[in-house]
C-alpha positions in Angstrom: 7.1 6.2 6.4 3.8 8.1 6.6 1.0 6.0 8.3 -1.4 6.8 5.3 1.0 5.4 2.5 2.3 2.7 4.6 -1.3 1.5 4.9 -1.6 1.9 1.3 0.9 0.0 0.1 0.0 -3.1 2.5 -3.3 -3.2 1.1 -2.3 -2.5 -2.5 0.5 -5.6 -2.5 -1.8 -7.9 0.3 -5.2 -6.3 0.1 -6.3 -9.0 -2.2 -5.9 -11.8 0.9 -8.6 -10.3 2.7 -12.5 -11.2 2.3 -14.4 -9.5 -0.1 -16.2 -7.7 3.1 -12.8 -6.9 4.9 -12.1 -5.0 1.4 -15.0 -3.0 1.1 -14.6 -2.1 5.1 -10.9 -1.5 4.9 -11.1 0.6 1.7 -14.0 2.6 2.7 -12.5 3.7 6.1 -8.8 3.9 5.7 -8.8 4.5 1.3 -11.7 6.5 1.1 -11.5 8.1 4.5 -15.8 7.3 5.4 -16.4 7.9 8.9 -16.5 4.6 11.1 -20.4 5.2 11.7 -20.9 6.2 7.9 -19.8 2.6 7.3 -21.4 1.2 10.4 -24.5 2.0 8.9 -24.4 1.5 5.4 -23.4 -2.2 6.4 -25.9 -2.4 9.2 -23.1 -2.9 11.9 -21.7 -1.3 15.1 -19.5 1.2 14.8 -17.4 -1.1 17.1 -17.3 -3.9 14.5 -16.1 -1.6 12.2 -13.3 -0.3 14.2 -12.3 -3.6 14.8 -12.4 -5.1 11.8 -9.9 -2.3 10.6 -7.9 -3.0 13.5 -7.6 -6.8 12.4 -7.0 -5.9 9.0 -4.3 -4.1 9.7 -3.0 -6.9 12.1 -3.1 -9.4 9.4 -1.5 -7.2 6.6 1.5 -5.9 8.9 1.4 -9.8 9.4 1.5 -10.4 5.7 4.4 -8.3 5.7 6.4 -9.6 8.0 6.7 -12.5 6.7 6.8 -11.6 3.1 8.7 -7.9 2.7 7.0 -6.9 -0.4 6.8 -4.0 0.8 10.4 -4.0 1.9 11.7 -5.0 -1.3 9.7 -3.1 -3.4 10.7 0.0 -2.2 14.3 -0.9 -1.6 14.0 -1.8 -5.4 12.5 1.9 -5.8 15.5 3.5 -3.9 18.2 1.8 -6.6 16.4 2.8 -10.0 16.1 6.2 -8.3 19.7 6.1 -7.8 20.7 4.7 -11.5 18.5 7.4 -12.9 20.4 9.8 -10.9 23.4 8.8 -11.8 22.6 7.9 -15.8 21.5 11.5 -15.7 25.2 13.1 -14.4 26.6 10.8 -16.8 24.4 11.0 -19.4 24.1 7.5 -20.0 20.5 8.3 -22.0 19.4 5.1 -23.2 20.3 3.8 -19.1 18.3 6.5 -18.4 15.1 6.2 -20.3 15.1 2.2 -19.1 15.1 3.9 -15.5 12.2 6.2 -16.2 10.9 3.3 -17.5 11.1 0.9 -14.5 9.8 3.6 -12.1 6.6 4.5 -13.9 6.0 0.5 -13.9 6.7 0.2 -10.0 
């Protein structure tokens, strides 16, 4: 999986488990792609506390995962309504079909 979504989708199922100020770094440097120093200074810190308070918020949320597999399961679960719309759509099982539109759009 590409680094960028990976880190996306940690933060969008565990993102919530970090401080409030973990948040604003993480999503400003890794979501919004600032510069480290752009951050550094808007929050009146190093440009080394900001790199490593990324680096430990990406420790904790691979952690987070790891025990957890949200992650894991929600994309496994992706995978399978994928493959039932596939499949409702060779058969043309519409009504199975629309129900598997409907699931994706909700994941």
């Amino acid at each position: 999986m590409e680094k960028f979504v990976e880190q996306t989708l940690l933060y969008d199922f565990y993102g919530e488990l970090l401080t409030k100020r973990q948040q604003q770094v993480y999503e400003n440097v890794v979501l919004e792609d600032y510069s480290i120093s752009e951050v550094a200074e808007e929050l009146g810190i190093s440009r080394q506390g900001v790199h490593d308070m990324i680096k430990r918020c990406n420790k904790s949320l691979e952690e987070y995962e790891e025990k957890l597999h949200l992650v894991e399961k929600f994309i496994h679960i992706r995978e399978k309504v994928h493959e039932i719309h596939l499949l409702t759509a060779k058969y043309g099982a519409k009504d199975i079909e629309t129900i598997s539109n409907e699931i994706l759009e909700e994941l």
